[in-house]
Structure formats: structure tokens, C-alpha cells
N, C-alpha and C positions, 0 to 999 in steps of 0.2 A: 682610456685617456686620449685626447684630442695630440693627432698629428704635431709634433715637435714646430716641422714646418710649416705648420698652420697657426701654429701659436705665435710663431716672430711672423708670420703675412698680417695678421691681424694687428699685432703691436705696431706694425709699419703704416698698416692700411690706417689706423686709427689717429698714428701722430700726424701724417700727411693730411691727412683729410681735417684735423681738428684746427689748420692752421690756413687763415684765410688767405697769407701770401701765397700758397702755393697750390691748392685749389677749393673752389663752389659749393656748395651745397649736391650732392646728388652726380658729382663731377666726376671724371678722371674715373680710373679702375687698376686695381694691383694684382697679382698675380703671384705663385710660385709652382716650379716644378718638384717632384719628390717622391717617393720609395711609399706603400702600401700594399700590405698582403691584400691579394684577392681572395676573398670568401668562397668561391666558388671552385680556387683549384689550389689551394692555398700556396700561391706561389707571388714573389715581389711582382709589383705592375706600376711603369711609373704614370704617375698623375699628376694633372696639372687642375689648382684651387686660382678660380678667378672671383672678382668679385661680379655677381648677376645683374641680369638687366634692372635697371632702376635704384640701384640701391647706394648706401651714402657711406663714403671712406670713412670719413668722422666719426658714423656710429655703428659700424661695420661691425656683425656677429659671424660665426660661424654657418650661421643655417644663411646667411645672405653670397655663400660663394655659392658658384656651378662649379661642379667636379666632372672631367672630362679625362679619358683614358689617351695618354701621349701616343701612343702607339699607332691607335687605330683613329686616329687627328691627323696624324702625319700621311697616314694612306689618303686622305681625302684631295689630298695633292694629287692624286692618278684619276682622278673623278673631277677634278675641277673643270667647268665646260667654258670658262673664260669670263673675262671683266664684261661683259655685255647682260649674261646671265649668273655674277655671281651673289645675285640674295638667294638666291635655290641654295646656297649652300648653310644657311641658317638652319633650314629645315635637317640638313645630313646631321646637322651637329646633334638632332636627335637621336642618333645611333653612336656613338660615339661617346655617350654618358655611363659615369660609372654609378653604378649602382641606379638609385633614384634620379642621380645628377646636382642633386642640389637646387640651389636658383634658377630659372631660366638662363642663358649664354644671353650674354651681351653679343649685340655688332663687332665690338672691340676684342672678342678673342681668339681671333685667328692671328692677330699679330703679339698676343700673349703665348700663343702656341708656338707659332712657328721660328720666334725670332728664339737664337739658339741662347739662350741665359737661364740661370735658376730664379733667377725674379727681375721681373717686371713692373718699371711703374709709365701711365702714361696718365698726365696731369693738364691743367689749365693755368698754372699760375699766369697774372697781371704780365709782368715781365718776359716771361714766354710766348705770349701770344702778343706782348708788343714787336717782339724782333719777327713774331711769324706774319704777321701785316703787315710787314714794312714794305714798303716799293723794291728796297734792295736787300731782303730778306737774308737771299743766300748768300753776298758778298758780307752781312753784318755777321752772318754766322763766323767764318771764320776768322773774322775781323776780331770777333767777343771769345770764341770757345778756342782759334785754333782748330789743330788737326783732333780735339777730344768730340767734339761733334759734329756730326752730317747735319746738310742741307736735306729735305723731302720737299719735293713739290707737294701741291696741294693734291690730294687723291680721299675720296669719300673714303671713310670706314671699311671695309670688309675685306674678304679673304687677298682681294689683289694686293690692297697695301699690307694684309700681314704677310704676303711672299716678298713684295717690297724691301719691308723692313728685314725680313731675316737677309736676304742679297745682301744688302746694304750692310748689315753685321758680319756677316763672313766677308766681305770684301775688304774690310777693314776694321781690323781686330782690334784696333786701339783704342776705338770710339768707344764712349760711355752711353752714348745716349741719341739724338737726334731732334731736330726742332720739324715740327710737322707745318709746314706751308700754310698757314689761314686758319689753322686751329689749335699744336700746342705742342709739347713735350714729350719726348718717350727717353726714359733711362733704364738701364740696368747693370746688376751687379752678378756674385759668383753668389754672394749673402744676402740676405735682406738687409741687411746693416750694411753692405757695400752698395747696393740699389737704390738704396735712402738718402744715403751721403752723394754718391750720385745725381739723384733728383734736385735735392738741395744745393749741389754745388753748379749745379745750370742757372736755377733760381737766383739763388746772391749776385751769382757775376754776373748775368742779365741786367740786376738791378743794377751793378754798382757803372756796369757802364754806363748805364741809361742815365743815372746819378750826376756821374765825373763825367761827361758827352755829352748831353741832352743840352738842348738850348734854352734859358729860363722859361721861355713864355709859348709852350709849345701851341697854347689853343689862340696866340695872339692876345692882343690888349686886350682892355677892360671896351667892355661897350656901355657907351653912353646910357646910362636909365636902367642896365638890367641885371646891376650888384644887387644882394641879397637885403630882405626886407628885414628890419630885426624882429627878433623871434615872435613874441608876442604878437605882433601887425601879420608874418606869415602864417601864422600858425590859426590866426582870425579869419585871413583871408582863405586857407586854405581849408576850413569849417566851413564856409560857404560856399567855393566854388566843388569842394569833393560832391555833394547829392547831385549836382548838375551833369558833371564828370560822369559820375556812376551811370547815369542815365543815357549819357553819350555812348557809353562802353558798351550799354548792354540790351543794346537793339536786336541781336540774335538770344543772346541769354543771357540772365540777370550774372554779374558780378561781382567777385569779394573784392574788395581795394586795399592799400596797402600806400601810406603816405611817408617820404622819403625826404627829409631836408638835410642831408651830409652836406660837409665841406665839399666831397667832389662835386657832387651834383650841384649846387649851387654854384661853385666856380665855374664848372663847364659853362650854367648857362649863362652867367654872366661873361662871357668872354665870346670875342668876334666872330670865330671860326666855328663855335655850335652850330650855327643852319648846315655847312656845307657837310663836320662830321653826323651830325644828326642824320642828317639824307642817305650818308653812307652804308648806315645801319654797322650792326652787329655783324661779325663773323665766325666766331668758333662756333660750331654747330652747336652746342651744351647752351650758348648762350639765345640765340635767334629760335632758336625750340621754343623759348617760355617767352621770348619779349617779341616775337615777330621780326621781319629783317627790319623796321622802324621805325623811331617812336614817332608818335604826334607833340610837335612843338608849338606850343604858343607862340607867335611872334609878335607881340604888343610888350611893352616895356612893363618892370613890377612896378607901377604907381597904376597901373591901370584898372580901369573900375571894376566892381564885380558885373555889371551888365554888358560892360564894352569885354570884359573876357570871355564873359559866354557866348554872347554874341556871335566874336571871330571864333571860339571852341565850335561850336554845333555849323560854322560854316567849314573850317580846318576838319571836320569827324567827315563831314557829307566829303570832301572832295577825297580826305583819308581811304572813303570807302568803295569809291571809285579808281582809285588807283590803286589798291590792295585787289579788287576784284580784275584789272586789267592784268596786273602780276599774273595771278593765278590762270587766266585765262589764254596767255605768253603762252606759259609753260605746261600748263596739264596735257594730257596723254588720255585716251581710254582708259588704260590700267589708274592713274590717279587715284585714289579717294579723294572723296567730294570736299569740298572750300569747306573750312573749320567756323568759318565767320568772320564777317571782314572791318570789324571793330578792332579800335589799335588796344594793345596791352601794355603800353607806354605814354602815359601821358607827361610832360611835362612846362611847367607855367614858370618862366622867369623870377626870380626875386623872391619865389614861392616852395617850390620847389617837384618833385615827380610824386607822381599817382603811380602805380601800377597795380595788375589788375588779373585774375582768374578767376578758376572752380571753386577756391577754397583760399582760405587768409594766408596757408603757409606755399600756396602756389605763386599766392600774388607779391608774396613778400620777396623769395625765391628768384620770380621775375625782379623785382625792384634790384636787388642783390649783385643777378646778374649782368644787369644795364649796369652798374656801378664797375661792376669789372670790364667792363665792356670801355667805358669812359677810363678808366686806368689805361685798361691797351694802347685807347686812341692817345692817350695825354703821350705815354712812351714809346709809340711809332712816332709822332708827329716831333719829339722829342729826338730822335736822332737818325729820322726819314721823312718821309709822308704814307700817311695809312691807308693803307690798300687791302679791303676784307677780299676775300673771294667775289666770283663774279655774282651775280643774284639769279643765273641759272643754275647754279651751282646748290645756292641758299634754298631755291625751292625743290630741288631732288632732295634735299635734307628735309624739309619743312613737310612736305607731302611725299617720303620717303612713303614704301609699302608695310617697310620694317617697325617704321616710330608707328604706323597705324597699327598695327598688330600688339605693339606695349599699349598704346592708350585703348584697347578693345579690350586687354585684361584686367582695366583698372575696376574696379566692383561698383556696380550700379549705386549713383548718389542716395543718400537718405531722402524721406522725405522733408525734410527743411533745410538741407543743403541746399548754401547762399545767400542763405534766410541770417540777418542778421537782430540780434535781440536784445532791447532793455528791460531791467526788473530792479523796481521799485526795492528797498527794506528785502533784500534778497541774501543775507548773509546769515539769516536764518529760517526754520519755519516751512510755510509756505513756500513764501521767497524763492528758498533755497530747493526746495524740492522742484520748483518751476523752474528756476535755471539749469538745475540736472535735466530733465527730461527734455527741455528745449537741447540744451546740448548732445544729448544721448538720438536723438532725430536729425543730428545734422546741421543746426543752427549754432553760428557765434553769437557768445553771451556777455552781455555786461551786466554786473553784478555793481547795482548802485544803494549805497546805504550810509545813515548816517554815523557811522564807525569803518574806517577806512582800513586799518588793520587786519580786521573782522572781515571786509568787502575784499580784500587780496584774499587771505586766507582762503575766503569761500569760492574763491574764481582758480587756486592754485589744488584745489581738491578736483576739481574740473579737469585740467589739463595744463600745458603753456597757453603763452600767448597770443597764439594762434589760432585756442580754441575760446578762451575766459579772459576777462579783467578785471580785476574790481578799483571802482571808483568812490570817492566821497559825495555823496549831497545829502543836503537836507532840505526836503522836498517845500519846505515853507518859504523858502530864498527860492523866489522866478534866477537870480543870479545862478545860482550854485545850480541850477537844473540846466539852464540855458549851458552851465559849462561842461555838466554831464554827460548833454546828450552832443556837444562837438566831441569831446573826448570819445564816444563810441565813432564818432563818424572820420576821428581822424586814426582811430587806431583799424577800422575795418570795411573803410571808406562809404558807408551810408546806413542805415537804419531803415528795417524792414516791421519790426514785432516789438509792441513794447508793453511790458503788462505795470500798470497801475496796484500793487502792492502794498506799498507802505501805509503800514498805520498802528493805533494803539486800539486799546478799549480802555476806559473811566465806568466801572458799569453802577453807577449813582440815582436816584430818585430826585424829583424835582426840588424837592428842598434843599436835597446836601447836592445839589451841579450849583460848582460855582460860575462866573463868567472865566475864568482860569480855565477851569475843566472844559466849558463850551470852547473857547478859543481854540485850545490846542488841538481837541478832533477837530475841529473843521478844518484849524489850518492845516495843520498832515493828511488829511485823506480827501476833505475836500475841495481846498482851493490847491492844495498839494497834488492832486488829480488834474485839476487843471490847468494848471501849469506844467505838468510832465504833459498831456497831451497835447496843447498848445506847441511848447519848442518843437515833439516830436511830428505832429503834424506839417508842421514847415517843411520840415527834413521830407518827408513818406510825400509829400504833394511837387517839390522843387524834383524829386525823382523819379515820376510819371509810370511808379511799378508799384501803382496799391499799397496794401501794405493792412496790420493789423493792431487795433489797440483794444486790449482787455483791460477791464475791471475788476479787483477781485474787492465784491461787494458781503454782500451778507444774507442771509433769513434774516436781520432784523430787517433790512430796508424794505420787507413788506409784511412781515409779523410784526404785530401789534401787543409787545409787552411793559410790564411795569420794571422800574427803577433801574433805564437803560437809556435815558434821555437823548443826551447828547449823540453816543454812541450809532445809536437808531438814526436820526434824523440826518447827521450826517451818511451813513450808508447809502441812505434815502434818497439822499442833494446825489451820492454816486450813481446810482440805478437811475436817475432821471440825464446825467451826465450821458450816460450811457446811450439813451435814445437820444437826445439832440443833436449829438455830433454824429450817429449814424446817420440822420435825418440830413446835417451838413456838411457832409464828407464822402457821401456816398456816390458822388460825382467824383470823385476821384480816385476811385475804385479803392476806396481806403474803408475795411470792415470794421465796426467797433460792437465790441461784443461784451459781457458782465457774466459773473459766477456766484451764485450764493451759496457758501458752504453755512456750514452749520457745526458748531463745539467740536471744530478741530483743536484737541489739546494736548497730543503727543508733538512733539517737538514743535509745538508753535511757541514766537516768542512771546506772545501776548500773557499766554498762561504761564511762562516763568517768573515772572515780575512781580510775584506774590496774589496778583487776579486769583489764579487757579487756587490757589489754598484756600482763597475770601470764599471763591464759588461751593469750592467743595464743605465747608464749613456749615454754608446757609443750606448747601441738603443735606447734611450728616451724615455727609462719605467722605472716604481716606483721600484725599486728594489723587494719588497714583493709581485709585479706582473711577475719577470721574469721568474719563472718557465713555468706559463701559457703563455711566450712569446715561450719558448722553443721549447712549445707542440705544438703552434701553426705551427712549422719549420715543424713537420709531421706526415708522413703519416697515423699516429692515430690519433693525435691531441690529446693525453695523455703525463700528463705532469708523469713526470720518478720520481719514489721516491728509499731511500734505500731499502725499503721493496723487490722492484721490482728487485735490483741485489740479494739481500737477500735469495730470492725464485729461483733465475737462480742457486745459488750455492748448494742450494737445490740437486734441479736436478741433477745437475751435479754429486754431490758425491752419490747418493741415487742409489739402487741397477737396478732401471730401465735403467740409462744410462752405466752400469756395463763394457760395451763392446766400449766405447767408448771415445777415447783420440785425444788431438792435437787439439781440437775443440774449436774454438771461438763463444760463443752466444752474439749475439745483443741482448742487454736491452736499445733499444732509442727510444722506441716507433715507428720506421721506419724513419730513414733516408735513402734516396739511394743510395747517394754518398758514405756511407760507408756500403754498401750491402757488402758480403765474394762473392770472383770473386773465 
């Protein structure tokens, strides 16, 4: 049975971190000291449970602490060779683990070790890192707490501020807690439930003075022109300028985005004093990690055009990338690791509202997240100070730390379509659906667009969250409904990379019984429905000058030649011809378009539940739940065709192996020959 004490760190760890007043995403770290038999000599040893590098209060398990022997922690104190060389001491903490160890050791737990308490919490909340940026930081402290807590100057992470902090706790017994200089919060209690309440009671009263104190209009008046657009107009505007954006961000390497119109964020930018705090950047380390020390700010007002935005954007990224590279150039060392890339991960546009920007959707959302908190600090330093982050020598010993280089080296080699962002047609089941799993399953965000919108969630939340799947409504014969589609991928994942052309029916009829009914509707769904997802999608994949891929999933009929499939065929046909044209004009933009012919896929496709498959199986005098294997028997493998098998063709197709490669029809029919590529 799991550690008594580890089961209230976890209940502590979990409620703190689930609550966004009091800290981030990936934030903050909790700790306890406590009594386990050693296996080895079966005698008590006490231990200390932290939570390990990387990991998240909120959804905090047991296998995410490091477990570390108190004892032989405490001697590392006769070994310490001083603040000049104390990242050396990261590495001791490998000797020092009990058993396995658990998680990796964060930075942060030497002042989990040393500071003399059975628990430990050290947080980010808003309100804490407003009084720790404040110009008069340490006179607010005891202005707000009294004698219950210490002032800390600002001091990086590691063993010297956990000797620090323990000083500072034996010197004064009465303290609960501490407010850390430019980054945030340390409390503790005798319980985890005294350590909690603690935490929380720095929290509240932070707030409430900031509340009852703060001046109304900390960021200053309204500025003329650059109040928030209503939704609709921002949300329009913000569909066009995101593929531009994307493009700007991702000159070093392509980026996921993540689009942001809160209250705060739109208050900030409408109000006077955004350029000067914007400039200032971010200061808790947790925060400038993922957003950079600054964002990139439009400064043209929200009426401004979408050409006069990009315009000043791609001038505001060029000078961005010029003075990110002089930063870096300030301050690196020999020892350094090399410039990460000197695109901002912060964009944000007036009356519109913040782009932000990574690896992956829930990095870039994470960053958005964090600038949010970031802008809370500013609003409640400016509120009852002036905000004052750390210096930006300071910001880049954090940023290009040796130590964060060492976490980002263990993070596991991207997929292959990691970044890759992707649309699919009629994807809620079927085909569809098996295409948006293996697009997922490689590393790509997916949107799952169909016209049953209940069904398109459903099939996007078998997926993942949000961060991996969505599902959207369209119905591919409305240019509208596609046009809103494909904003909807671009504003939830900030641009569109892969879009496969999916949706369709079959009417499988002879020329006498196709009515114009039955003609209309294939052509409208698959063929002018094709073209119309390509069209909107192409705008997007061209305005963002990083390629990109559109599949076809056509047919064997579009070049077999059979009877009483009219309509069905000839539409495929109009697809497979789509197919080469727009290779032909789009291939200057490095945009591949490629087609798949599968052939009597009938296990989970939707086409053959619609009663089709029972007509089919009828007219050859098999059980219906045998006609796939009738299929297979028609060829040349004698395999019967599932969606997995188009699934995997589309794979290929978009995957860096076929890179060189467009115009291309792949057969998925397990061999037929009448429909071989002449």
C-alpha cells in the first residue's frame, strides 16, 4: 500500500495544481518528508517525495515524484563547491536516490530538501509573482504578510537558494512561507493540510490586497482604436491573419499555434501601457521558458487591414529576429547551448487578440496560458507598484540554462508528422476515420470534419483532447460551411498543413434507373465537394509558404470501366483528373497533391452500412458479412481491403519518404488489373 504520506502529497499536489489562481500548467513542485523501511537493511530511512522534472501538480501520480534519501541529501552540504559551480550538484543528486529514485530531481529540490519542514509547497500563482515584481517588492511583503513571511531576493533555482531558504526558516521560526524575488511563492507546513492552507493563505491575501489597494486602471487608459473587435469580425480576422503568422514563427521550424482572445488579453492590448509592459517581457522563469523573454506586438490599431497587418508583422518578426539574436549574443558563454531559434512564440495583434506558438498544440496553448499569467502579474504589480521582472541577464541564464538543456534532450524524438497539422473530409467514420487515427498516431493534429457534428466530436474525442483532435461540422457541398471549416482548423491549431478529400457516398445504379437526383448529389459531395475543400485549403497551405499536402481518396472505378455504377464512376473520375491538375498548379508552391484507389473496402466503411452492402451482397448471392472476403476473392492478393490499408497509403504519401513526389495515384485493392495505372 502507497506511503500514508504520499497519499496526502498527492491529494495536496493535485488540489493546488488543479486551481489556476494558484499555479500553471507544468508549474510549481510539492514535496514531503517521511519514515520508509529500507529493503536493503530493513531499518526506517527517512525520505523525501518531490514532484520530478517536468511534471504537472494537477495531474500528479505517484510514479511522477523523485524519491531521495534525507540523510545522504543533507551530507551533500560538505560537498557543495559553491554558487559559481552549483549545477555540478544536479548530477550528486544521482547518488543520493532511493531505490530507482522515481522521476528525474527537478532544479527545485534542494530547497524541498533542505528547508527544515515536512511539506513543502513552491508555486506561481498571479498574485504572488505580482508583489515578487514589484519595484518595492520587499517593503510590500511585509506591508501584505507581516512578520508571517520573508522577503528572498531574486536567486536562480538550485542548491544555494535551497540553503537560502532553509537559513531563512531557522532564523525565523514563525514564517509560513516566503515570496521568491521575480518568480513566486514557497510555503510550508508540519501537514500537508497545514502546507496547503498555508500556500493558500499567501494567495488570498495577495489577492485581496491587490483588490482593496490596487489603483483601477493599472495598465492605464483605453487607447484610441485598439478596444476589442467583436467576436465574429476577430475571429474572421484572426482566420486570415493566423497562416501568415504561422509562416512568420516558423522560419527555423514549422509551428503548432494556438489562438487566444480572453478578456485579459484583449484588455491589455487595448490599453496605453502594453508597448512599455510588453517590452518588459515575462519574468518567472516557468513563464519565459515557453513564451520567450517577449512577445511580438503589433502596433497598428484593430481596424487595420489584413495586408497593412502583415505588412508591419513580417517587418516587426525581421527586426524581432535581430534583436533576439543580439540577446543571445549579449549573453552566451562557450559552455551555452546553441540559439533555440530566434522566432517570437508570442504574437499578439490588437482588437484581435494572441497567437502563440510551439512543438506541439498543447506547448503552444501552455505558452498562450502562460503570457496570460504573465499579464495578470503585470496588471497587479502595476496595481499597487511598478513591475519590475528580473534583469534579462538574469532571463537568459534561465533560458539557456545547461540544466533546461538537459530536460529538453530527454524529451523523445518527434514523430514523423509532428507539427503536421490535418483535415479529413466525412472522417467520423470508415475510411475517414481510420485516416484520422494513423494521421494522429504519427504525430499530426487532426480535424475530423463531417456532416454529423455529434458523430465528428465523438470521433475526434476517441482520439485524444484538444490538443490532439476536433471535430467540426460541414457539409462539403456549402463552399460556406467548408470555408468555415477549414478557419475553424486554423484557428484552433493555428494553420493547415494535410488535408485529405474523403467524403462521399455511392448510388451504385445503371443508366436508366440514375436519376438527375442521384447525378447531382455524387458530384456535389465528392466532386465539386473536392473542390471546394481544396480551394479554401490551398489558400491556407500557399499564404503559409511551408508546402503542404492534399489527398484524394478516389476509387478503382475512376479508371475501371464497369456497368450499372454511372454516376458513382464518373464522378471518382472528375476526382482522379482533380487530382493531376492542381498537382500541375500548385506544384510551385511546394504544395503535393496526390489520389488513392482503394477498392470494396466494406468492413467498417460508411458507404456499405446504408443498406449498399446488403443490395451488393444480394446481387452476388453472399451473406452480406461475407462480402468483403467475396471482394478479396476478385484479386490478385486475395486480401480483403480494410480502412486501415487506405489509412497507411496516406501515410506514405504525406510522410517525408515520398517528399518528391506528386500527381500520383496509389492502388489500395489488393490487385485488380483492370484498374492497373496505364
Amino acid at each position: 500500500m502507497t506511503n500514508e504520506t504520499v497519499q496526502a502529497l498527492i491529494r495536496r499536489s493535485n488540489a493546488l495544481g488543479s486551481d489556476p489562481r494558484v499555479t500553471n500548467y507544468a508549474g510549481g513542485n510539492t514535496s514531503a518528508k517521511g519514515v520508509e523501511l529500507d529493503p536493503a537493511t530493513g531499518k526506517p530511512v527517512e525520505l523525501l517525495w518531490v514532484k520530478g522534472s517536468g511534471g504537472d501538480l494537477g495531474t500528479l501520480t505517484e510514479s511522477g515524484l523523485s524519491v531521495l534519501r534525507l540523510d545522504r541529501f543533507r551530507d551533500l552540504i560538505n560537498v557543495y563547491p559553491g554558487v559559481d559551480r552549483e549545477d555540478e550538484m544536479i548530477t550528486a543528486f544521482q547518488y543520493v536516490l532511493h531505490g530507482d529514485g522515481g522521476r528525474a530531481p527537478s532544479i527545485d529540490t534542494s530547497m524541498h530538501a533542505l528547508v527544515d519542514a515536512a511539506h513543502v509547497d513552491h508555486l506561481h500563482p498571479d498574485s504572488g509573482i505580482a508583489v515578487a515584481t514589484s519595484a518595492d517588492g520587499a517593503a510590500l511583503t511585509r506591508t501584505i504578510f507581516g512578520d508571517r513571511v520573508a522577503w528572498v531576493d531574486w536567486r536562480r533555482p538550485g542548491f544555494q537558494l535551497g540553503l537560502d531558504m532553509a537559513r531563512i526558516r531557522a532564523e525565523n521560526p514563525g514564517i509560513i512561507g516566503a515570496i521568491l524575488g521575480g518568480h513566486g511563492i514557497t510555503a510550508w507546513g508540519d501537514t500537508s493540510d497545514e502546507a496547503q492552507a498555508n500556500s493558500l493563505w499567501i494567495v488570498d491575501t495577495a489577492e485581496k490586497y491587490i483588490a482593496e489597494h490596487g489603483k483601477p486602471k493599472p495598465f492605464g487608459p483605453a487607447l484610441a482604436g485598439y478596444g476589442a473587435l467583436r467576436e465574429s469580425e476577430r475571429h474572421a480576422k484572426a482566420a486570415a491573419l493566423a497562416p501568415h503568422i504561422r509562416a512568420l514563427v516558423s522560419s527555423d521550424r514549422a509551428q503548432v499555434g494556438h489562438y487566444n482572445d480572453s478578456t485579459e488579453v484583449l484588455e491589455f492590448l487595448a490599453s496605453a501601457e502594453h508597448p512599455r509592459l510588453a517590452d518588459l517581457g515575462t519574468s518567472c522563469p516557468d513563464h519565459f521558458l515557453r513564451t520567450k523573454v517577449k512577445p511580438l506586438v503589433l502596433d497598428l490599431p484593430a481596424d487595420a487591414s489584413i495586408e497593412d497587418s502583415i505588412a508591419r508583422l513580417t517587418e516587426l518578426r525581421d527586426a524581432y529576429r535581430v534583436d533576439y539574436q543580439a540577446y543571445y549574443d549579449r549573453y552566451a558563454t562557450e559552455d551555452s547551448p546553441p540559439i533555440r531559434g530566434a522566432d517570437p512564440a508570442i504574437v499578439m495583434v490588437p482588437g484581435v487578440g494572441m497567437f502563440s506558438w510551439g512543438f506541439n498544440k498543447q506547448t503552444a496553448r501552455v505558452a498562450g496560458e502562460y503570457f496570460v499569467n504573465a499579464i495578470n502579474a503585470m496588471r497587479g504589480a502595476e496595481a499597487i507598484s511598478t513591475y519590475r521582472p528580473i534583469p534579462e541577464s538574469e532571463k537568459f541564464r534561465i533560458e539557456y540554462w545547461a540544466l533546461e538543456e538537459a530536460k529538453l534532450r530527454r524529451m523523445p524524438e518527434p514523430k514523423p508528422l509532428a507539427t503536421r497539422i490535418a483535415l479529413v473530409t466525412g472522417a467520423a467514420s470508415g475510411i475517414g476515420k481510420a485516416i484520422a487515427h494513423r494521421l494522429a498516431a504519427e504525430g499530426s493534429c487532426v480535424v475530423i470534419a463531417d456532416l454529423d457534428l455529434a458523430k465528428a466530436q465523438a470521433a475526434a474525442a476517441e482520439i485524444g483532447n484538444s490538443d490532439v483532435a476536433i471535430g467540426v461540422q460541414a457539409d462539403v457541398t456549402s463552399e460556406a460551411q467548408v470555408i468555415a471549416s477549414v478557419n475553424a482548423t486554423v484557428l484552433a491549431f493555428g494553420g493547415l498543413d494535410l488535408v485529405v478529400n474523403n467524403a462521399g457516398l455511392v448510388l451504385a445504379r445503371s443508366l436508366f434507373d440514375t436519376s438527375e437526383a442521384d447525378w447531382d448529389i455524387q458530384h456535389n459531395v465528392m466532386s465539386k465537394g473536392s473542390f471546394f475543400v481544396s480551394k479554401a485549403a490551398a489558400r491556407v497551405l500557399v499564404d503559409q509558404k511551408l508546402g503542404g499536402d492534399i489527398v484524394y481518396i478516389s476509387s478503382k472505378n475512376s479508371i475501371f470501366a464497369g456497368p450499372d455504377n454511372l454516376a458513382y464512376s464518373a464522378t471518382k473520375a472528375d476526382q482522379a483528373h482533380q487530382v493531376r491538375l492542381l498537382a500541375a498548379e500548385l506544384g510551385g508552391y511546394g504544395i503535393r497533391v496526390n489520389g488513392i484507389n482503394p477498392d470494396g473496402v466494406v468492413r467498417g466503411s460508411g458507404m456499405f452500412s446504408n443498406g449498399w452492402g446488403a443490395k451488393r451482397a444480394a446481387t452476388y448471392g453472399v451473406p452480406e458479412e461475407e462480402l468483403g472476403l467475396y471482394y478479396a476473392q476478385r484479386t490478385l492478393l486475395k486480401r480483403e481491403v480494410l480502412p486501415e490499408n487506405v489509412a497507411n497509403a496516406v501515410f506514405v504519401l504525406c510522410s517525408a519518404d515520398l517528399s518528391h513526389t506528386t500527381g500520383l495515384h496509389i492502388p489500395v485493392d489488393a490487385g485488380v488489373a483492370a484498374a492497373f495505372l496505364r
